[in-house]
C-alpha positions as CSV (number, residue, x, y, z in Angstrom):
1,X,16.5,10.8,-5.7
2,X,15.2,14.2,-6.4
3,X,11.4,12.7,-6.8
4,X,12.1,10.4,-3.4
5,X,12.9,13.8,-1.5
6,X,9.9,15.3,-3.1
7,X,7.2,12.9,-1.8
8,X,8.7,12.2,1.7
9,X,8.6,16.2,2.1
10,X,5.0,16.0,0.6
11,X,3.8,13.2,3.1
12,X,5.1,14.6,6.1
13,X,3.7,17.8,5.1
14,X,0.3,16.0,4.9
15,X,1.0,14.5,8.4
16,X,0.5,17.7,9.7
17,X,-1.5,19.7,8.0
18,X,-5.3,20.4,9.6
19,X,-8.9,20.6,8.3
20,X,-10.4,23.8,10.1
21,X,-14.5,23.4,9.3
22,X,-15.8,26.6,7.9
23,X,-19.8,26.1,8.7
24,X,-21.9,29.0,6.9
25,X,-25.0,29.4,8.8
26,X,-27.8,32.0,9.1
27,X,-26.0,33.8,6.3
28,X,-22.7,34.1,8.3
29,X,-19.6,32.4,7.9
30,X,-18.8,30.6,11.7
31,X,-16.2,31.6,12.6
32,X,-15.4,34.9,11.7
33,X,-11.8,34.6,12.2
34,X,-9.5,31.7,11.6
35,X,-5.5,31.4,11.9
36,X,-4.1,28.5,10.1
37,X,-1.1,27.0,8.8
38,X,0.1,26.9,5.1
39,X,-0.8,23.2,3.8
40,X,-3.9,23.3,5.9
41,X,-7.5,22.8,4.2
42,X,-10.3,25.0,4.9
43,X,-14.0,23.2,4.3
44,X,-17.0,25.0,3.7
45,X,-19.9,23.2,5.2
46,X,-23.3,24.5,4.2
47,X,-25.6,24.3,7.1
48,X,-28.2,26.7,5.4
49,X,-31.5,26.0,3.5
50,X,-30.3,27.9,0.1
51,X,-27.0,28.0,-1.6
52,X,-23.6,30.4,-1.0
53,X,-20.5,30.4,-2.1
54,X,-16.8,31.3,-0.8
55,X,-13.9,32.9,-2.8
56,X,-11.2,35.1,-2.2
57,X,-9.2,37.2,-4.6
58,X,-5.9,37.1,-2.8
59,X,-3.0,35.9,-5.4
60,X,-1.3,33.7,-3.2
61,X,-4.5,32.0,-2.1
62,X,-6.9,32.6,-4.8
63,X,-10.2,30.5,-4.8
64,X,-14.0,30.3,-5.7
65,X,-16.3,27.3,-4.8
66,X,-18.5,28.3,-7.3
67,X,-22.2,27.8,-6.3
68,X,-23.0,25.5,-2.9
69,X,-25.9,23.5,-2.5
70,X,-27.3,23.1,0.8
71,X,-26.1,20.2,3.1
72,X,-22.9,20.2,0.8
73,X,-19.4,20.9,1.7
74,X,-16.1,21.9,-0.5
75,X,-12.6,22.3,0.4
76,X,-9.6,24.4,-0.5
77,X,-6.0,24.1,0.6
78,X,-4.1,26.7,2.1
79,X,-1.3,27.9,0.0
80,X,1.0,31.0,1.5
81,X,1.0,32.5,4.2
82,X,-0.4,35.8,5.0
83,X,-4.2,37.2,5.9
84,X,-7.0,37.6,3.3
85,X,-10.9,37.6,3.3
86,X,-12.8,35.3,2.2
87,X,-16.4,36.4,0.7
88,X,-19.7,34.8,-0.1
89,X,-20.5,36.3,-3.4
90,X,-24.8,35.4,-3.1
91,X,-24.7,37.3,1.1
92,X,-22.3,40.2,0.6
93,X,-22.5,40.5,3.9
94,X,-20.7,37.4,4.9
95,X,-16.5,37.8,6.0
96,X,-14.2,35.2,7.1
97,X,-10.9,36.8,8.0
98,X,-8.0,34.4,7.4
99,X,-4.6,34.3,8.8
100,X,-2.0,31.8,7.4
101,X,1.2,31.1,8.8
């Protein structure tokens, strides 16, 4: 019973959950800013000629794509709430500001 439970919460948590398109573009993330729901995915489209890469060091959302090749895209799920930057570790000066609810 406990598993049925556990994938009818999982499904309708997937019903609504939203893909917010992170496009990284003349060496900037667009948007800046993004508020989002916990559950929701964030994709990293690269729409630049060379490669980035997006990570964050916050513990409740902790991520790295690694390296990006252009026209490629990579995605990473949401998991608590609460606000945290996201980095490109090649541009330094690239910051997406995250807010999760």
């Amino acid at each position: 019973m406990k598993k049925i439970l556990l994938v009818a919460v999982l499904a309708v948590s997937t019903l609504f959950s939203a893909d917010h398109v992170i496009d990284q573009k003349g060496k900037t993330f667009i948007p800046h800013e993004i508020t989002v729901a916990v559950g929701d995915t964030l994709t990293f489209k690269n729409s630049d000629p060379f490669a980035h890469n997006a990570y964050t060091d916050d513990e409740a959302n902790e991520f790295d794509i690694g390296m990006q090749s252009p026209g490629t895209n990579a995605s990473v799920t949401i998991k608590a709430a609460g606000t945290f930057s996201v980095e490109c570790a090649i541009h330094p000066n690239m910051l997406l500001e995250v807010t999760a609810k």
